[in-house]
N, C-alpha and C positions, 0 to 999 in steps of 0.2 A: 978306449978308456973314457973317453968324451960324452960318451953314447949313452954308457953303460950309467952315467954318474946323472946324468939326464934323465933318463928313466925311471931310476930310483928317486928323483927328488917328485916325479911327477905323481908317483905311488902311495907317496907317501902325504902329498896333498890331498887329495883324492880320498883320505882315509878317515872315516869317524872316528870317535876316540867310544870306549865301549858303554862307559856312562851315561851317555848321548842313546845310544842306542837301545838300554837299558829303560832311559826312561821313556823314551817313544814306545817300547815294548809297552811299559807299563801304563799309561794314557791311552793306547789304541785298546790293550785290556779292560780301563778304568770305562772306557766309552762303549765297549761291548754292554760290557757288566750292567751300564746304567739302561744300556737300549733294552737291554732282556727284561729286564726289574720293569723297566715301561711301557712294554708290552704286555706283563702281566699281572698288572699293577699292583705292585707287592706293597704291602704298607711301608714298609721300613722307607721305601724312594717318595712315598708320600707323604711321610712325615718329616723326611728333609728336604723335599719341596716344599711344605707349608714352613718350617724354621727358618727354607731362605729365605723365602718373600718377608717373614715379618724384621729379618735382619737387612732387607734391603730394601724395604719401606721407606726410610727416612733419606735415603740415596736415590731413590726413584721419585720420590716426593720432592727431594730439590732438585732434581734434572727437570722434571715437570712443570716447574713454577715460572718458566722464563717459555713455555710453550703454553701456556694456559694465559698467562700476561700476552702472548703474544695474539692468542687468539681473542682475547677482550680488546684489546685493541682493535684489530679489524674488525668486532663486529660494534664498536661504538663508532667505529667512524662510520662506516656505512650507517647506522643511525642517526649520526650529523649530516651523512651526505642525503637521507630520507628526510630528515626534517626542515632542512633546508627547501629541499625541494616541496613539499607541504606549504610550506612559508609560502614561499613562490606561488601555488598554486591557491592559497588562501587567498593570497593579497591580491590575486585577480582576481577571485570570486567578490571580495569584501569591494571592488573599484565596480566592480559590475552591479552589485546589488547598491551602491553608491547614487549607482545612474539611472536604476530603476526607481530606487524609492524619490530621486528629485521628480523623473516623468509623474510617478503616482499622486507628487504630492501637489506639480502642477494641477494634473488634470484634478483632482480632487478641488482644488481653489476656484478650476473654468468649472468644473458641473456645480460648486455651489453659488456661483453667481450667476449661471444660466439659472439655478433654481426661484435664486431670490428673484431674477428679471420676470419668470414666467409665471409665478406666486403659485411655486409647486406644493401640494398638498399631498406629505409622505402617507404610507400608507398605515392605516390605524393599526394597534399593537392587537395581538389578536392570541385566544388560547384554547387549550383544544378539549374535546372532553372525549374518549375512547371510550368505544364500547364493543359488543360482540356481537355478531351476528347468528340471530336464531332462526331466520326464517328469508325462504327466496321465493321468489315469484315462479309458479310452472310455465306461463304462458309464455311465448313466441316474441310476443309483440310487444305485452307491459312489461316490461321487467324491471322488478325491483326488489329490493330487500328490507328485512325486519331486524332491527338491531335492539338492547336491551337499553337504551336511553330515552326518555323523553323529558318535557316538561319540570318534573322535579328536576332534573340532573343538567337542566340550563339549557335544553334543547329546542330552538323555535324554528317554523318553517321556512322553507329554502336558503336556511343556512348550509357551505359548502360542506362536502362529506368527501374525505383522503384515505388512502391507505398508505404504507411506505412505497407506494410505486409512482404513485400519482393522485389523479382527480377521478372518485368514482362515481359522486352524483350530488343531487340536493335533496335534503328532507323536506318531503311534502306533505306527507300526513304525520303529525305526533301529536304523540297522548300521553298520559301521567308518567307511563313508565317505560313506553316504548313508541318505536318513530317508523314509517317507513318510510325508505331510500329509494329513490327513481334513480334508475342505475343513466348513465350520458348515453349509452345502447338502446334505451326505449326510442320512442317513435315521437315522441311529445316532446323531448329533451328539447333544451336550447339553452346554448351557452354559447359567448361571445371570446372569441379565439384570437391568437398574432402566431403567425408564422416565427420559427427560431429566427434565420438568417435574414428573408426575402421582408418581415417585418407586414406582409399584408393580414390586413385583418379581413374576417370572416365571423358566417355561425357558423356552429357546430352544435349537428345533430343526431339523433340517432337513426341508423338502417334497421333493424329490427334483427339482424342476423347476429347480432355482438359488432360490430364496424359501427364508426360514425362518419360521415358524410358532412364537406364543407359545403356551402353556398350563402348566397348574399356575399361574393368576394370582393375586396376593397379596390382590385383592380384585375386586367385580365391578364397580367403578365403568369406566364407557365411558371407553376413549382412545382422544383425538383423531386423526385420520388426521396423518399427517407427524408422529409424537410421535418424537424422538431415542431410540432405545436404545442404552447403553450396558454394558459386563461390570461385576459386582460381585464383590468379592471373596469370595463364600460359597464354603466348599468348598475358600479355599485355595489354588486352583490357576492361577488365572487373577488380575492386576491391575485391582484397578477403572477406571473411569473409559474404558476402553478404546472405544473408536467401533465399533460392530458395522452400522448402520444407520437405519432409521425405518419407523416403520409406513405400512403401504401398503395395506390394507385389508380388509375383513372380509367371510366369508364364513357359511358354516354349521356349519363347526368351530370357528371362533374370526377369530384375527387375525394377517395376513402381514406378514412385515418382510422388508424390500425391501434388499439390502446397499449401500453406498455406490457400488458399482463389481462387476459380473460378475465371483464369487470366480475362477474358471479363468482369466481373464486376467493373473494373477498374472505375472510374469517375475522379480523377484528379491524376497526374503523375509527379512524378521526372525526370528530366533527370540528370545523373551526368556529367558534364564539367570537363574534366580532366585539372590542370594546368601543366605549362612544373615543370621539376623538377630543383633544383638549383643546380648549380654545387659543388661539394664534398659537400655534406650534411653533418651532423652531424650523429654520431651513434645514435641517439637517435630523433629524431625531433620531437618538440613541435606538438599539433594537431592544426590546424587551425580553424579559426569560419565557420560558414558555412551560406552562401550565399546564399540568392534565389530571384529569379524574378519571381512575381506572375503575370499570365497572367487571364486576364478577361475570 
């Protein structure tokens, strides 16, 4: 009897009620229905996809609002923690250019009173007049060039002659309206030189091949292959500092310098116009603008 009453209660727990199962019937249909329609994309399923979203817009629009704040968040802080860091990195640069501009502004105050001790006389302001080259020399040995400047356009003899690469010679002959150019390559050439680093001075002349050749050197210590030459102002005639080329290498005469750039390939030319200088200058003189007359 015991058993029996047991069994039945266990039965009857166990037991859905039909409604329950009615509607799972109905939802496993409802989820059929909607997969088929969405496989084959029937309008009617996409137009009540489109009606839910615009009805669940403003419920997804505030569910969103505290993931969109959250992500402004992390990406301002990490912008506080970049900018901080910036800071940091600024305010070393700004301590460092601190310490450079005091060295600059010493050494600036020791060269100008080494200037005044040595009654340095800067170098005169100087401007340039450009012109074109029409004509080069065939020969081997003269070489030089015909440019479309002379005389009228403020051009006098052995004044310096530049391209943007460097120093390419002096005018030696000029006439009304045009000059020839003695390229530093001829054989006649002579101009007075300083080593970049090593600081020894030399001439510098021409081999006749395109190379130029130092001798007359200020001393016999060995300079380095690739040593900068540049013009010194001895003599007056020429600006220091001017790029002529670098040493290229040594032979049994001495030592070649190599020009920046094949001087005959010149196509248009500086000449530099020296102006007079003012009387008792200043230790220091402003740099002047620089001038040019462009010739056709």
């Amino acid at each position: 009897m015991g058993r029996e009453r047991y069994n039945y209660q266990v039965s009857r727990a166990g037991a859905k009620p039909a409604s329950q199962r009615i509607v799972v019937a109905l939802l496993v249909l409802a989820g059929l229905t909607l997969l088929v329609l969405s496989r084959t994309q029937h309008p009617t399923l996409l137009n009540l996809r489109v009606h839910m979203l615009d009805m669940l817009r403003p419920v997804m629009t505030l569910i969103s609002q505290p993931v969109t704040a959250s992500r402004k968040l992390v990406t301002s802080t990490g912008e506080v923690l970049d900018t901080a860091e910036e800071n940091r990195r600024l305010r070393g640069e700004n301590e460092t250019l601190r310490h450079w501009q005091s060295v600059a502004q010493a050494l600036k105050a020791e060269n100008d009173a080494l200037r005044k001790l040595m009654q340095y006389q800067p170098v005169e302001a100087v401007s340039y007049i450009t012109a074109r080259v029409i004509g080069q020399s065939p020969s081997s040995f003269g070489q030089f060039l015909t440019v479309n400047a002379g005389k009228a356009e403020g051009v006098s003899e052995f004044q310096p002659v530049i391209d943007s690469f460097g120093l390419v010679g002096r005018a030696v002959e000029v006439g009304e309206h045009t000059s020839r150019v003695m390229l530093l390559s001829d054989v006649a050439s002579r101009v007075p030189v300083i080593m970049g680093h090593g600081r020894q001075r030399a001439i510098l002349s021409g081999a006749g091949n395109g190379l130029l050749r130092l001798s007359f050197l200020s001393s016999e210590e060995e300079i380095p292959l690739g040593e900068p030459v540049v013009t010194t102002q001895e003599g007056d005639l020429i600006p220091g500092g001017i790029k002529v080329g670098s040493v290229f290498k040594r032979d049994g005469n001495g030592y070649l310098v190599k020009p920046l750039r094949p001087l005959s390939q010149a196509e248009y030319i500086r000449i530099i116009v020296s102006k007079p200088r003012v009387a008792n200058p200043p230790s220091v003189a402003p740099t002047a603008p620089l001038s040019a007359t462009i010739l056709p």
